[in-house]
C-alpha positions in Angstrom: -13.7 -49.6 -17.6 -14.6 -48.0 -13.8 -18.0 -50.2 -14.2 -16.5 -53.5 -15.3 -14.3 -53.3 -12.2 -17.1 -52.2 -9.6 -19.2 -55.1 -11.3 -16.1 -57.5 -11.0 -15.8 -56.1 -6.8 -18.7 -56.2 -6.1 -19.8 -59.9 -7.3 -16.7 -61.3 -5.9 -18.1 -59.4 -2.6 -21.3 -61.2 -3.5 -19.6 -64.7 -4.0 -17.4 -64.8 -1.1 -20.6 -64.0 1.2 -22.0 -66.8 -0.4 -19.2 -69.0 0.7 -19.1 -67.7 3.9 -22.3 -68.2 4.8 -22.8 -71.5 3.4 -19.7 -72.5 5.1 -20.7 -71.3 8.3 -23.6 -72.6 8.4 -23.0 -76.4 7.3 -20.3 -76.3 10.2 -22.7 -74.9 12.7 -25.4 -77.4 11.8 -23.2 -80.3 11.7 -21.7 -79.1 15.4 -25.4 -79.1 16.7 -25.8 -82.8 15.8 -22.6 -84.5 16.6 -22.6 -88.1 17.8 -19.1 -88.1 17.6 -15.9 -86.7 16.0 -14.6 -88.7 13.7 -11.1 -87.9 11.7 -13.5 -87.4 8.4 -15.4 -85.6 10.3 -12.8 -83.5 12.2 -11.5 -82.8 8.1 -14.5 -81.9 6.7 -15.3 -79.2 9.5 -11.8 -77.6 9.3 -12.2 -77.5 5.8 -15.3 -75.5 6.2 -14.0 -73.1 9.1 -11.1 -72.5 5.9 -14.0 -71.6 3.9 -15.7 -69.2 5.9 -12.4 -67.2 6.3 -12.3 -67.6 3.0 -15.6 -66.5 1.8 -15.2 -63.4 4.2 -11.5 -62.4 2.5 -13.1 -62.8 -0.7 -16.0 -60.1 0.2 -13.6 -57.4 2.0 -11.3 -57.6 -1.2 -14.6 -57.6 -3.6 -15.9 -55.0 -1.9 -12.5 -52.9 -1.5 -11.9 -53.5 -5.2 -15.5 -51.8 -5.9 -15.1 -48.8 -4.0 -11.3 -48.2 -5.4 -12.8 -48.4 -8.9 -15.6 -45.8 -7.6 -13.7 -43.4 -6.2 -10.6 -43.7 -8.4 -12.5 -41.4 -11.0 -13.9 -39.0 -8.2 -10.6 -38.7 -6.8 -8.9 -37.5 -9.8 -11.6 -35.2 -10.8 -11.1 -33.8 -7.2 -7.4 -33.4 -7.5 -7.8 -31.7 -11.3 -10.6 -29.1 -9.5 -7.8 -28.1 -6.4 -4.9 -28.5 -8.7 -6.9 -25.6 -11.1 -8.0 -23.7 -7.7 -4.1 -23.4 -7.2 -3.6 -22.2 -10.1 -6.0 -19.7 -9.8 -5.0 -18.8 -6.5 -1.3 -18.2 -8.1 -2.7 -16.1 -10.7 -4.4 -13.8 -8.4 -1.4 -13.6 -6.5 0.6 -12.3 -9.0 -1.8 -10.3 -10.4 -1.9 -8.9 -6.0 2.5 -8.4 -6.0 1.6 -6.4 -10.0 -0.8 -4.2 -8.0 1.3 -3.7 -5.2 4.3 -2.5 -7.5 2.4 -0.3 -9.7 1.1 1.2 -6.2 4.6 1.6 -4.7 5.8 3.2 -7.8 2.6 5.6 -8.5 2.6 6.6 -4.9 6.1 6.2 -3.2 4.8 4.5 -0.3 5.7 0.5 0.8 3.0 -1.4 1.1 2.6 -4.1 3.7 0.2 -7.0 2.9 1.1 -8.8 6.0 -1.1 -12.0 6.5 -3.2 -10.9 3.9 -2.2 -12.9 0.9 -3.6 -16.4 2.1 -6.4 -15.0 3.6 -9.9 -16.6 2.7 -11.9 -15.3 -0.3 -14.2 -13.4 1.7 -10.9 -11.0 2.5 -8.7 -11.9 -0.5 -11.2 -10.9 -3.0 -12.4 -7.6 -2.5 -8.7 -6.9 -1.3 -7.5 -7.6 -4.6 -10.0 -5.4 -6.1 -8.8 -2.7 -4.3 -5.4 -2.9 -4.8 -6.5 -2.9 -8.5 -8.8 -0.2 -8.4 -6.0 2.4 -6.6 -3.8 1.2 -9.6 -6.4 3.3 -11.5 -6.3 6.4 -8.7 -10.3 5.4 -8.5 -10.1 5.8 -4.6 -13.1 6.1 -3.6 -14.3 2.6 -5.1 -11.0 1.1 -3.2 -12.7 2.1 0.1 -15.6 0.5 -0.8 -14.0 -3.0 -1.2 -11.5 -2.4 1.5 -14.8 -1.6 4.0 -16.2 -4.9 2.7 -12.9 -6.8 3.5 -12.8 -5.5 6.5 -16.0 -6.7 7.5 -14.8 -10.6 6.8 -11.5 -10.1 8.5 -9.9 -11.4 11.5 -8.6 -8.6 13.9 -5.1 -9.1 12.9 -5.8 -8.7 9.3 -7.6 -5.7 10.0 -4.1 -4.1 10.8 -3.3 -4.1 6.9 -6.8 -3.4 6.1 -6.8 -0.1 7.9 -3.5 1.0 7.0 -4.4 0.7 3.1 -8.0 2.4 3.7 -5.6 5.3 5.5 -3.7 5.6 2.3 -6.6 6.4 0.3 -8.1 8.9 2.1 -4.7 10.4 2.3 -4.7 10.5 -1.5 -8.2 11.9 -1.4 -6.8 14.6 1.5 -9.4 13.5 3.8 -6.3 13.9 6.5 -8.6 13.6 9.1 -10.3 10.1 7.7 -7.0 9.0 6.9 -5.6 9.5 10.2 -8.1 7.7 12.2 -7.4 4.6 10.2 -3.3 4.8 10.7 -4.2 4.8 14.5 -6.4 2.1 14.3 -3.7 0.0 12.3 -1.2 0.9 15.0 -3.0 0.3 18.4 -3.9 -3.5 16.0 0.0 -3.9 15.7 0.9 -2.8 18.8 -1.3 -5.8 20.3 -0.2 -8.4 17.7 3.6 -7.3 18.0 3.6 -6.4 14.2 6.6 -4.3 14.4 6.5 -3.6 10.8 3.0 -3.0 10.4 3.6 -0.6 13.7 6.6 1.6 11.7 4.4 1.5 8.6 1.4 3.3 10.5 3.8 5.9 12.8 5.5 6.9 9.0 1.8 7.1 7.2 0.7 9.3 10.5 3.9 11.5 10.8 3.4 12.5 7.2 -0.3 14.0 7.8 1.1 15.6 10.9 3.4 16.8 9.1 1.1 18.4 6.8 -1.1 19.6 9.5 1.7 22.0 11.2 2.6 19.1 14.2 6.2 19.0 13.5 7.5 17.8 16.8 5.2 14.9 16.9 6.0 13.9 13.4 9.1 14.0 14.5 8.6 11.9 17.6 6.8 9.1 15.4 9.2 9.3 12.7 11.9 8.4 15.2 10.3 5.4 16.3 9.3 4.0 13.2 13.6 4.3 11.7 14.3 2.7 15.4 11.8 -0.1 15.0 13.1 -0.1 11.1 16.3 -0.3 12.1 15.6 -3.4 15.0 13.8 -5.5 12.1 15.9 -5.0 9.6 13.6 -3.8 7.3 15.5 -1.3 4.8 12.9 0.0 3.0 10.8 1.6 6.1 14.0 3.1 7.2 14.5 4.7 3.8 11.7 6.1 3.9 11.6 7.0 7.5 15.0 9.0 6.8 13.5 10.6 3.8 10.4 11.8 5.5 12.9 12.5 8.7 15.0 15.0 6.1 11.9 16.6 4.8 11.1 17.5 8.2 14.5 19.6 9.1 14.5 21.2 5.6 11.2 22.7 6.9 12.6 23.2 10.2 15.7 25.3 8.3 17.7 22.7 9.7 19.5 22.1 6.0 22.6 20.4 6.7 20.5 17.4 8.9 17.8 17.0 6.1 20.7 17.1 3.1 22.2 14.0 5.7 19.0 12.1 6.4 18.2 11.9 2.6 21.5 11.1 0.9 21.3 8.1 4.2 17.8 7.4 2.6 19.3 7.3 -1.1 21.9 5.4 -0.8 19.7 2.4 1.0 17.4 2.6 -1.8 20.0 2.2 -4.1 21.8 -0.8 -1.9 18.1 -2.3 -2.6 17.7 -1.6 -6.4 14.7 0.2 -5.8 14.4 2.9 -8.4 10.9 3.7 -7.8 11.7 4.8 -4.2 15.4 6.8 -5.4 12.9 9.2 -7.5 11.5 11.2 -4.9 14.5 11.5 -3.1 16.1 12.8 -6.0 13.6 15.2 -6.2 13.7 16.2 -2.7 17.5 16.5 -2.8 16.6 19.0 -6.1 14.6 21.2 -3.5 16.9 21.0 -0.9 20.0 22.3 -2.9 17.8 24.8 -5.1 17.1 26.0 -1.1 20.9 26.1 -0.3 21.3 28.2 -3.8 22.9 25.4 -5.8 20.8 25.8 -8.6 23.2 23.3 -11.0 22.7 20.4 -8.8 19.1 21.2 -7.9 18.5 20.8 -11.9 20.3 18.1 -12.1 19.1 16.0 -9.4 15.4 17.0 -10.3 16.3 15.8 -13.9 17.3 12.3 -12.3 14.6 11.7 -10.4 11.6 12.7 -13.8 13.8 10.4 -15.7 13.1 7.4 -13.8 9.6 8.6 -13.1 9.2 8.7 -17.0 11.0 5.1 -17.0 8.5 3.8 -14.4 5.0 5.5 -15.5 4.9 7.1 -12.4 2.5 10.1 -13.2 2.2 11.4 -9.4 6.2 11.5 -9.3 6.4 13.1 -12.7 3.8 16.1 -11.8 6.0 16.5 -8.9 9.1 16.8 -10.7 8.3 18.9 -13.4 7.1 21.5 -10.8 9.9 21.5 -8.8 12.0 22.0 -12.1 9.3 24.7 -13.3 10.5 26.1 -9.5 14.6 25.8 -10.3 14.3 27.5 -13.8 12.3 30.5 -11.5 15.0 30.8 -9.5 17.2 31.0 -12.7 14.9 33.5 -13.6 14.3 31.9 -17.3 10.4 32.5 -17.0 9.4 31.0 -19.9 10.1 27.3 -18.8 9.3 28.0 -15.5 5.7 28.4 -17.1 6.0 25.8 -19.2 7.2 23.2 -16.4 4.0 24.5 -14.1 1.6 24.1 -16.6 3.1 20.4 -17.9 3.1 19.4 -14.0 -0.8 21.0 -13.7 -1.6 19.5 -16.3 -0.9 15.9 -15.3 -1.9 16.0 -11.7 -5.0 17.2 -13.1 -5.3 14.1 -15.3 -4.6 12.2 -12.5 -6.4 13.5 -9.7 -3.6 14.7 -7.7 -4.7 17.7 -5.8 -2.0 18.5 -3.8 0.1 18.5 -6.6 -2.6 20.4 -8.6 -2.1 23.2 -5.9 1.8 22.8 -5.8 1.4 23.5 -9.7 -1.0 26.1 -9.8 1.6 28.0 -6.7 4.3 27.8 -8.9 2.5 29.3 -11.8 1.2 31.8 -10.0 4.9 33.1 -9.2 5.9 32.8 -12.5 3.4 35.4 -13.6 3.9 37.5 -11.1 7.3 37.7 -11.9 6.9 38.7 -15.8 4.2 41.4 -14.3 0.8 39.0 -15.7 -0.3 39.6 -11.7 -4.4 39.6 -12.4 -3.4 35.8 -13.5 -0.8 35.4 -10.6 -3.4 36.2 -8.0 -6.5 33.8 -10.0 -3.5 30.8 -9.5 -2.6 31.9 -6.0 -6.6 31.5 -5.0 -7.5 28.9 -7.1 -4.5 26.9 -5.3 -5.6 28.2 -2.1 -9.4 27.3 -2.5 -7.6 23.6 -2.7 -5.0 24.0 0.2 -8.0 24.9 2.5 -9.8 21.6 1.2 -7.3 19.2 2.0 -6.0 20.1 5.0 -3.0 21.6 3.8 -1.3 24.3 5.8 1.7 24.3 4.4 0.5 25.1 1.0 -2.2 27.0 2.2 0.1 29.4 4.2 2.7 30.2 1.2 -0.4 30.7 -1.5 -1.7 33.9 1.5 2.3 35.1 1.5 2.2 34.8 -2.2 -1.2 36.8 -2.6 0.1 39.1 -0.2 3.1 39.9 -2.4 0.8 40.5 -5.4 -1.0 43.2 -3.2 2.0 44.4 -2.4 3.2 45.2 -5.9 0.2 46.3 -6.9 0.5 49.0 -3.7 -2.8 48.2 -1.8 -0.5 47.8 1.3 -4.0 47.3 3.9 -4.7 43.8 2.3 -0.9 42.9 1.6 -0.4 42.9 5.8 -3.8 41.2 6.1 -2.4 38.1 3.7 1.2 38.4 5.4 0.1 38.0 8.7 -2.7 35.1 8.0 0.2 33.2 6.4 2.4 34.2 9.6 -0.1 32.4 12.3 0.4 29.2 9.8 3.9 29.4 9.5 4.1 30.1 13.3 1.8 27.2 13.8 3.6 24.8 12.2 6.8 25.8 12.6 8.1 26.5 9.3 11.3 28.7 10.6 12.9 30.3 7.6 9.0 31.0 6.4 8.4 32.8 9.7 11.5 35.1 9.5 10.9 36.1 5.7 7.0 37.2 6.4 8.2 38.7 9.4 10.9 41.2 7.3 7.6 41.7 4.9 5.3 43.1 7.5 8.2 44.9 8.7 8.7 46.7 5.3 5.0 47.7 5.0 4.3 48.7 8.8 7.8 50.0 10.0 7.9 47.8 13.4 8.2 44.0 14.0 5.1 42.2 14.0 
């Protein structure tokens, strides 16, 4: 039908040339050779002046009829290509917001994709692969495409970009690796004005500080980020800013400011619906009050919080929870599912890949043992837990594993290698001013030497 029409165009193009010319031409020749005008004459050359006009008209429509019937087809063959590129650009991008929850929930961190999401392929792409592949804890491979995003990326992209690459090597415990990334995405967003790409990478960095003993500078930076949270409006930093903020005091012994900053925390999360996020908070609430000695509401808030991790198919949060549980039957001293909770939590942060929480677990059963007398399997947990500690960059853990192995020693009355372990885990604790943990190893020592170290 598209041919019949271009033929139809373009010999009425054709025609009205024809005419045109002809026209034209019979006019100019009889203008060349005029003896005189006569009306018949004066007729007869209007007449052809009409039909050059004419002829002309004839060959612009022709030839505008021809090209509509070309391109008609083109056109709509065009349109159907970008109408299924749209789809397939909406596709990916929920496939991107699936990732992104799965992440949030699996991890407990927000993510921020910024400008990300209608960035060309050559950043889109290998960004949604990543975001996929830390769905599936396979971190390492998420580097990879994140480093190959990164090369195609403007420099305000790159603030996203290195804030995500930071969060896998946090999950990998290469703190330092991790680290150098958060600072890049903050001096980025510091020179774009991304406030909330500026509060996401002081948070990310305060909670490696943390870890690595620099308490007043995580802090500082958590500060800033729940003021800058607080200027934008965005709830979810400052819930998690507060959170993190409480974790800090409860290792400062400050208990009554954490217990503050995380029921603040909770109730926002639970303003914005966001159960994923109440779940750790829960759990942190359970090891604040197990602290404080309320052992019911520990329990009970560390039952809360592996429920919805159970609900959501968050495996980090439940290898968490069920060591922090293993932790409040301890303290109950019911033994038995203290070692059962341990081993259930080791057993998935295993499976997972988790190894803090694979040291947090091993910790745990190590106590446990120690306190129904098994101490030759009590001190392999303590140093298999410590091996990791060292690894990762934790200080924290690594310092309560030496008090823990120091105890052992203790009980087993070799009193010269007990102080040794006690006052390793003191320099720690000193360093990274864990307060309640100083004063404790400090009334050990005292015990075994008879003066205050």
């Amino acid at each position: 039908m598209n041919s019949l029409w271009i033929t139809i165009g373009v010999s009425a193009a054709g025609l009205g040339l024809l005419i045109a010319f002809f026209s034209r031409r019979t006019r100019i020749k009889r203008r060349v050779h005029p003896p005189r005008w006569s009306s018949r004459e004066e007729k007869r050359n209007k007449l052809l002046h009409i039909c050059t006009y004419l002829g002309f008209i004839v060959a612009v429509v022709g030839l505008v009829l021809a090209f509509i019937a070309w391109i008609l087809p083109r056109q709509t063959r065009m349109d159907k290509e970008i109408h299924k590129g749209i789809v397939r650009t909406e596709q990916e991008l929920r496939e991107v917001k699936r990732d992104i929850k799965l992440i949030k929930e699996s991890l407990s961190i927000p993510i921020y994709t910024g400008r990300l999401l209608s960035a060309s392929s050559a950043v889109f792409d290998p960004f949604a692969r990543a975001l996929k592949l830390m769905t599936e804890y396979k971190w390492d491979q998420a580097i990879i495409e994140l480093r190959q995003s990164i090369k195609e990326a403007r420099k305000d992209q790159l603030v996203v970009l290195y804030n995500l690459t930071g969060v896998c090597y946090y999950t990998l415990y290469r703190l330092d690796s991790a680290l150098q990334y958060y600072d890049s995405s903050l001096t980025l967003a510091k020179k774009f004005k991304d406030k909330e790409a500026e509060a996401m990478a002081l948070v990310n960095m305060s909670i490696i500080l943390q870890i690595k003993g620099d308490l007043d500078k995580a802090t500082e930076y958590y500060k800033n980020a729940l003021d800058i949270n607080m200027e934008i409006g965005n709830k979810e930093l400052e819930a998690a800013a507060l959170n993190n903020l409480g974790l800090m005091y409860q290792t400062k012994g400050n208990l009554d400011s954490a217990r503050g900053y995380q029921y603040r925390a909770l109730n926002i999360e639970r303003q914005l619906g966001n159960r994923e996020r109440q779940a750790p908070i829960l759990s942190n609430l359970g090891t604040l009050y197990r602290i404080m000695g309320d052992l019911d509401s520990a329990k009970k808030y560390c039952e809360d919080a592996l429920k919805i991790d159970k609900d959501i198919n968050n495996r980090a949060g439940e290898a968490s929870d069920l060591s922090e549980l293993g932790t409040v039957f301890r303290f109950r001293k019911d033994f038995k599912k203290a070692i059962d909770f341990h081993s259930l939590a080791l057993s998935v942060s295993r499976e997972i890949r988790d190894r803090k929480s694979e040291a947090s677990a091993l910790n745990g059963l190590g106590i446990a043992y120690r306190f129904i007398g098994n101490l030759d399997t009590a001190e392999d947990c303590h140093k298999n837990a410590l091996v990791i500690c060292k690894d990762i960059g934790d200080e924290d853990g690594e310092a309560r594993n030496l008090a823990n192995l120091g105890l052992i020693y203790q009980i087993r009355g070799q009193k010269k290698q007990a102080i040794s372990y006690y006052k390793n885990a003191l320099t720690i604790f000193t360093k990274i001013g864990a307060q309640m943990e100083i004063l404790q190893t400090k009334q050990l020592i005292q015990e075994l030497t008879g003066h205050q170290p």
